[in-house]
C-alpha positions as CSV (number, residue, x, y, z in Angstrom):
1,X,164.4,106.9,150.3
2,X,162.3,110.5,149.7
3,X,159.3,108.5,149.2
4,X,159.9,105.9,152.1
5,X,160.4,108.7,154.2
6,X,156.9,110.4,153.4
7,X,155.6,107.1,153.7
8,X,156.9,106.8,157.1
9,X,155.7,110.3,158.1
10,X,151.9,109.8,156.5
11,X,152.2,106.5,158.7
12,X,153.2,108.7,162.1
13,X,150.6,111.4,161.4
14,X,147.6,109.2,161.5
15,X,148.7,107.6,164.3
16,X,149.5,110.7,166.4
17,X,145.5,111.2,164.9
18,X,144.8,107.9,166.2
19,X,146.1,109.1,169.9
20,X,143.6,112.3,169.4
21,X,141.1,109.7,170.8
22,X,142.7,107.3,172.4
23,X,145.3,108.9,174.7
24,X,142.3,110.7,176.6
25,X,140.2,108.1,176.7
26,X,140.8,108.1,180.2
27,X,139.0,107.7,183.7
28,X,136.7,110.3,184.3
29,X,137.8,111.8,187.2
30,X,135.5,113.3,190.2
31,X,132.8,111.0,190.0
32,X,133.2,109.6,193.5
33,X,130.3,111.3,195.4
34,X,132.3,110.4,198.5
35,X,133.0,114.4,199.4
36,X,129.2,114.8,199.0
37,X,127.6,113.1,201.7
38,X,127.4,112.9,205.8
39,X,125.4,111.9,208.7
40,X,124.7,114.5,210.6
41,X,125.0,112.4,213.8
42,X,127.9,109.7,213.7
43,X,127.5,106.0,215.9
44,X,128.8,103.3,214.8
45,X,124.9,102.0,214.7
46,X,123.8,104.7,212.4
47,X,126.4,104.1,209.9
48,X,126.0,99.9,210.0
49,X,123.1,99.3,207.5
50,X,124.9,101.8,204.7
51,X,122.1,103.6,204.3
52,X,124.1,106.6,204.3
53,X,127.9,106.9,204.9
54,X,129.5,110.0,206.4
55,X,131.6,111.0,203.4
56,X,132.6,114.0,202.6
57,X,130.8,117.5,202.8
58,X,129.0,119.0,205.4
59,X,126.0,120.1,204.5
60,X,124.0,123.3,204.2
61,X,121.3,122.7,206.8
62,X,119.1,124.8,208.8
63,X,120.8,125.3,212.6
64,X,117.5,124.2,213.8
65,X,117.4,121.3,212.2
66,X,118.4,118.2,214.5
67,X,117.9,114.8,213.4
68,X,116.8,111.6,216.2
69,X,120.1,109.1,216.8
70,X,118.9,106.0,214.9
71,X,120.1,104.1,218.4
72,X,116.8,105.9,220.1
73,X,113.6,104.6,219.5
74,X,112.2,107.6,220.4
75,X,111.1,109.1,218.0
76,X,111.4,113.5,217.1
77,X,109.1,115.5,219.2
78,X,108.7,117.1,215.4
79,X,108.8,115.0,212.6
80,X,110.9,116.6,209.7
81,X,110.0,116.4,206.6
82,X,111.9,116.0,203.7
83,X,110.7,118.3,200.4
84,X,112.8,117.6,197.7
85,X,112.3,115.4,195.2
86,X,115.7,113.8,195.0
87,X,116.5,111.4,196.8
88,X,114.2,109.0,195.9
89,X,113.1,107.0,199.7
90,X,114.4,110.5,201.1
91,X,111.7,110.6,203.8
92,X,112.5,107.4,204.8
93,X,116.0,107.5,205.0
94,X,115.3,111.1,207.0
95,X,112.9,109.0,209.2
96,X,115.9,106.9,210.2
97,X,117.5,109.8,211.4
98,X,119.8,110.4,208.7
99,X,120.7,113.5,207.3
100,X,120.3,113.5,202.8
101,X,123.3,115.2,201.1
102,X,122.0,118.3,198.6
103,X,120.8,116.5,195.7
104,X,122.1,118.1,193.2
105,X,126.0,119.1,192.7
106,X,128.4,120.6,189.9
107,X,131.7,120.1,189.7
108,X,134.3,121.8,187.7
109,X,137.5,118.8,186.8
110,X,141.1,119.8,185.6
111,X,143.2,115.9,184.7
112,X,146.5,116.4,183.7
113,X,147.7,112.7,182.1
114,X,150.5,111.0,180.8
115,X,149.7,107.6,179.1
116,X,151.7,104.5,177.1
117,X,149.6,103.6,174.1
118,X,149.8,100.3,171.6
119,X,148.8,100.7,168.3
120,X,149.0,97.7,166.1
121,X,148.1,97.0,162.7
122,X,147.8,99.9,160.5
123,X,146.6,99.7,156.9
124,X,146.6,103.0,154.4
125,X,145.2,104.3,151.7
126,X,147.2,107.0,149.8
127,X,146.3,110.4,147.8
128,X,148.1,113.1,146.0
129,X,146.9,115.8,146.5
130,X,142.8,114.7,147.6
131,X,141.9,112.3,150.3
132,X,140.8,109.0,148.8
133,X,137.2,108.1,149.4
134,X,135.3,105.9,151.9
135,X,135.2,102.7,150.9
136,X,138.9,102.7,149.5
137,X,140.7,99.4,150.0
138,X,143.6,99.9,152.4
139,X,146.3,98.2,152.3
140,X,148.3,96.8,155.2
141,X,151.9,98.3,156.1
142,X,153.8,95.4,157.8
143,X,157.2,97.3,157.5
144,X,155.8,100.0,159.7
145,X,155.7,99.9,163.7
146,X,154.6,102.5,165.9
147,X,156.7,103.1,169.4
148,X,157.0,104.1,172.5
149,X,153.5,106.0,171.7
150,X,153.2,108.2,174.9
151,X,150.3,110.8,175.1
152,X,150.5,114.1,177.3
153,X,147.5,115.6,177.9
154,X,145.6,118.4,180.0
155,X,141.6,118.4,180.1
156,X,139.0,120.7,181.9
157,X,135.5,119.0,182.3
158,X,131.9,119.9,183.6
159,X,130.1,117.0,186.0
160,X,126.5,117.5,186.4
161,X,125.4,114.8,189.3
162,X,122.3,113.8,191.6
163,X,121.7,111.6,194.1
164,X,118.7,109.5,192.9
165,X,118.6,107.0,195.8
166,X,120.2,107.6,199.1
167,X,123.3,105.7,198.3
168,X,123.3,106.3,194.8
169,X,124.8,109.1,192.5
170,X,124.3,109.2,188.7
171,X,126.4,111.6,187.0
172,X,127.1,113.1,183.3
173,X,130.3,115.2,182.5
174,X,131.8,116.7,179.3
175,X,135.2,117.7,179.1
176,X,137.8,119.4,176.5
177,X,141.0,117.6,176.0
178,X,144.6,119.0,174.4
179,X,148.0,117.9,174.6
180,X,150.7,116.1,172.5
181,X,151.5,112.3,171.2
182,X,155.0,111.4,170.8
183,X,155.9,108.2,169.0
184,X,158.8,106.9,167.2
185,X,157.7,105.5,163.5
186,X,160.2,102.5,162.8
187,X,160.3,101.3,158.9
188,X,161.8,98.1,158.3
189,X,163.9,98.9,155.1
190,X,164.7,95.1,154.4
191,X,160.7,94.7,154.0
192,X,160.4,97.6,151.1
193,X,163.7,96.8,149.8
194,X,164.6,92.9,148.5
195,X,167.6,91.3,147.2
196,X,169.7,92.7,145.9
197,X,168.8,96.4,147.3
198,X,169.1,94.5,151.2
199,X,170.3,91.2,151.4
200,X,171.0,88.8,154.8
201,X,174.5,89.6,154.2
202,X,173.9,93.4,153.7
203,X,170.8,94.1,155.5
204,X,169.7,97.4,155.8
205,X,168.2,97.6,158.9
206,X,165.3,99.8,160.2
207,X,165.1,103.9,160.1
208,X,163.1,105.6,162.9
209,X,161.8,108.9,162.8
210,X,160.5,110.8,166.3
211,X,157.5,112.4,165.6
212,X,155.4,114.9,167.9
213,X,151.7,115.8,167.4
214,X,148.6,117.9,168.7
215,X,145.6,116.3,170.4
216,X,142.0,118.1,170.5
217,X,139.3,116.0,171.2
218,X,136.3,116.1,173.2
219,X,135.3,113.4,176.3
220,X,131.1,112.7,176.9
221,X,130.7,110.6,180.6
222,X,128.0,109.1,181.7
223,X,128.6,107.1,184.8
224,X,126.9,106.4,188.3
225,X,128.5,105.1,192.2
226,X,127.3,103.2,195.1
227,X,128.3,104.2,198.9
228,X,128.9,102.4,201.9
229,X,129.7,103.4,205.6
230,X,130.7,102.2,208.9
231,X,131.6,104.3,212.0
232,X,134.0,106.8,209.9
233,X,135.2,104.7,207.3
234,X,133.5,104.8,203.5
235,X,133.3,102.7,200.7
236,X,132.8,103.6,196.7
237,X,132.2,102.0,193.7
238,X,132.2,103.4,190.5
239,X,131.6,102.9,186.3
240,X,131.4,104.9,183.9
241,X,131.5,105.0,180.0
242,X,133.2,107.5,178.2
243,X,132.9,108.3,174.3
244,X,136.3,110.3,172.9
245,X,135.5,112.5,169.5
246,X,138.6,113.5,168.2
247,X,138.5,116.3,165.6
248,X,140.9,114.7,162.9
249,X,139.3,111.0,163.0
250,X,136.0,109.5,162.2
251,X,135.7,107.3,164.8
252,X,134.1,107.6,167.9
253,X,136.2,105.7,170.8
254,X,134.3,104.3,173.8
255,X,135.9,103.2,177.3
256,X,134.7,101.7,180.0
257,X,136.2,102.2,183.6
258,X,135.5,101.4,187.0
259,X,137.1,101.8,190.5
260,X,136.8,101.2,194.0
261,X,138.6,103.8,196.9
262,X,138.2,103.4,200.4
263,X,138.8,105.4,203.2
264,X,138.3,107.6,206.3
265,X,137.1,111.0,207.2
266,X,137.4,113.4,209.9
267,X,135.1,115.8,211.1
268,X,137.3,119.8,212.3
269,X,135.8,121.9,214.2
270,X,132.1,120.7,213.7
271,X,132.7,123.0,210.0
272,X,135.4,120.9,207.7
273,X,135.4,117.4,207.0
274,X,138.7,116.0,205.9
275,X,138.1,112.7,203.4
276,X,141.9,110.9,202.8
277,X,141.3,107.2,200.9
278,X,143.2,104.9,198.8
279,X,141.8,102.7,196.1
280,X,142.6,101.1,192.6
281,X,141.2,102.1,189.2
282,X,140.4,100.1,186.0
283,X,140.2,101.6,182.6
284,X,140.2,99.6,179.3
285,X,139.9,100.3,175.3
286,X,140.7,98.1,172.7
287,X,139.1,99.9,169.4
288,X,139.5,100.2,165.5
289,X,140.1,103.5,164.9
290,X,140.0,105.5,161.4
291,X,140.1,108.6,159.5
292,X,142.0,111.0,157.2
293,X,144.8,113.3,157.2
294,X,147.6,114.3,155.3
295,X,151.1,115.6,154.5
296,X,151.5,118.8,153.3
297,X,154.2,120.0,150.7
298,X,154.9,115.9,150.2
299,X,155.8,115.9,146.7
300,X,157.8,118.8,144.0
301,X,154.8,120.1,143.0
302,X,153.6,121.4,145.9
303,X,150.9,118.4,146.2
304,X,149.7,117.1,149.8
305,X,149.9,113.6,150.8
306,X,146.3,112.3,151.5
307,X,146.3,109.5,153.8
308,X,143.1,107.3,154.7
309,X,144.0,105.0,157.7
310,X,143.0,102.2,159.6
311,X,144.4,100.9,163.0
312,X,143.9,98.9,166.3
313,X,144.4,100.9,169.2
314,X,144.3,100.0,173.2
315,X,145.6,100.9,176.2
316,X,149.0,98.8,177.8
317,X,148.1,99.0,181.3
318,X,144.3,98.7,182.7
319,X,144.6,99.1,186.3
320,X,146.2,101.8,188.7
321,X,146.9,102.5,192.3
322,X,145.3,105.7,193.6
323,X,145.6,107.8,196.3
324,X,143.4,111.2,197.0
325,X,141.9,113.4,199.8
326,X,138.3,114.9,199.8
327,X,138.2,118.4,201.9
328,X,134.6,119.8,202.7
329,X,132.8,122.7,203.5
330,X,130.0,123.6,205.7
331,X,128.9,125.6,203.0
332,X,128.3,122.7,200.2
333,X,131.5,123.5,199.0
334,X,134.4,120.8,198.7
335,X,137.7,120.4,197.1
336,X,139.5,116.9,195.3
337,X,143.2,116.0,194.8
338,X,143.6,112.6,193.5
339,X,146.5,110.9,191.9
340,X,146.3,107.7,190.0
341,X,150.0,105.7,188.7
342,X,150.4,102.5,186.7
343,X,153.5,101.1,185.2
344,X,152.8,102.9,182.0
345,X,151.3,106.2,182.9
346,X,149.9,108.7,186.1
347,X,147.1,111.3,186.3
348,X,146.9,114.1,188.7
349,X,143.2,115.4,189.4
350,X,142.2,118.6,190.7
351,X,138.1,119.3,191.2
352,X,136.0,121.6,193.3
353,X,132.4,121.0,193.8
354,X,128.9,123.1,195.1
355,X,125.8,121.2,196.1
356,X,122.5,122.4,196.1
């Protein structure tokens, strides 16, 4: 049973390993531009073609600055021109009469995450006392199963964005991710053990271990979103890829995610612009993951257990409900709270963003 038992517990380890990249392999958060744009002069005719939705933050213009109604023909006594070089059509879009967010923003992303993983199909390769190379055969352990795999993790991430057309935002972030992975390693005994050790008349059954681990990985984003208004209301769409490096696995896991929200904003005071919406979220993995790690202490003579592992890993459920409010400053300065829940998980987000 000793060596079962360290079988089992090399079998949990590279899993919770495995759940270093997957169980943050999640959506990246903040990438709704929504809080960064408005029309400086709302109609319901201005805000009909899309070209630029009133979403989210007031922005930082001069007081002298005033815009034509796109519902007048007549044209600004002054033209205005537009100088930066993002967006791209900006003059155009100013000689509408719309108002261009800041091009540029950072944002600064806090996710806390709770997450149900599957992980099917592990094979091993087993060393005393030195990991065996690449290129080892592994061998595939049917009488293990991995359960009730449930990552809890807390990530900060940096989001550099710009809007590159007036109703498009690209975006990059990188983030830091920690937490734990709890999972239940179940061994069937009547697999390792046949007749007469376990019989159908005397079966032995299953043992289960609970097992608790450390995540540390890091999260690359790259990702862009499309905006659409009418009278106050907004429409997003967003996708993004993510690639997940966890520091105890050699592989490299990549999602892919995508969302919609919709909502409404009101303008307080001429100086805050409150941004409540609702919306659903799609994330999905389904990758091979491998690496190394080992037991310590795993046999009398002090030895380690060296495991080399193989597995399929993916997420259980691939679409969420979300809920979130955008608040924005006159200043450039806004503020996210969105929360996301599936059957199998939630995710709290908490951002704050400056244009300039």
């Amino acid at each position: 049973m000793t060596g079962i038992w360290k079988l089992k517990s090399a079998a949990a380890i590279f899993l919770v390993i495995s759940q270093c990249n997957m169980a943050i392999a999640e959506e990246p958060q903040g990438n709704d531009p929504f809080e960064d744009a408005t029309d400086l002069q709302p109609s319901s005719a201005d805000m009909s073609d899309g070209i630029l939705p009133q979403l989210g933050i007031l922005l930082k213009f001069p007081d002298n600055l005033q815009l034509r109604n796109p519902r007048n023909t007549q044209t600004a006594a002054e033209p205005v021109t537009y100088d930066r070089k993002l967006p791209f059509f900006g003059q155009q879009a100013v000689d509408r009469g719309f108002a261009l967010p800041l091009p540029f923003g950072i944002s600064v992303i806090g996710v806390k995450n709770s997450q149900l993983q599957e992980i099917t199909d592990p094979a091993v390769a087993l060393g005393k006392g030195f990991a065996p190379p690449p290129g080892t055969p592994l061998v595939p352990i049917p009488f293990v199963t991995l359960e009730n795999v449930i990552s809890r993790t807390s990530s900060m991430q940096v989001k550099l964005d710009a809007w590159v057309l007036p109703n498009v935002n690209v975006f990059g972030s990188v983030g830091r991710v920690n937490g734990t992975a709890d999972l239940d390693v179940v061994v069937d005994l009547d697999q390792i053990f046949p007749p007469p050790v376990c019989t159908p008349i005397s079966p032995c059954g299953t043992a289960t271990g609970h097992f608790v681990a450390g995540i540390d990985a890091t999260t690359l984003t790259i990702g862009a979103t499309a905006v659409h208004g009418w009278d106050n209301f907004f429409l997003t769409g967003t996708g993004s890829f993510t690639d997940t490096i966890g520091k105890k696995s050699d592989t490299t896991v990549r999602s892919v995610s995508a969302s919609v929200r919709f909502g409404r904003q009101w303008i307080v005071g001429q100086k805050t612009v409150f941004a409540p919406y609702i919306g659903i979220s799609y994330l999905d993995y389904d990758e091979e993951i491998e690496g190394v790690t080992g037991l310590p202490n795993a046999f009398p003579d002090g030895d380690s257990l060296e495991v080399r592992y193989r597995a399929q890993s993916t997420n259980v459920d691939k679409y969420s409900g979300v809920i979130g409010l955008n608040v924005g400053f006159q200043n450039g300065m806004g503020i996210q709270a969105e929360y996301n829940k599936n059957q199998s998980g939630e995710r709290f987000v908490l951002s704050s963003v400056i244009r300039f």
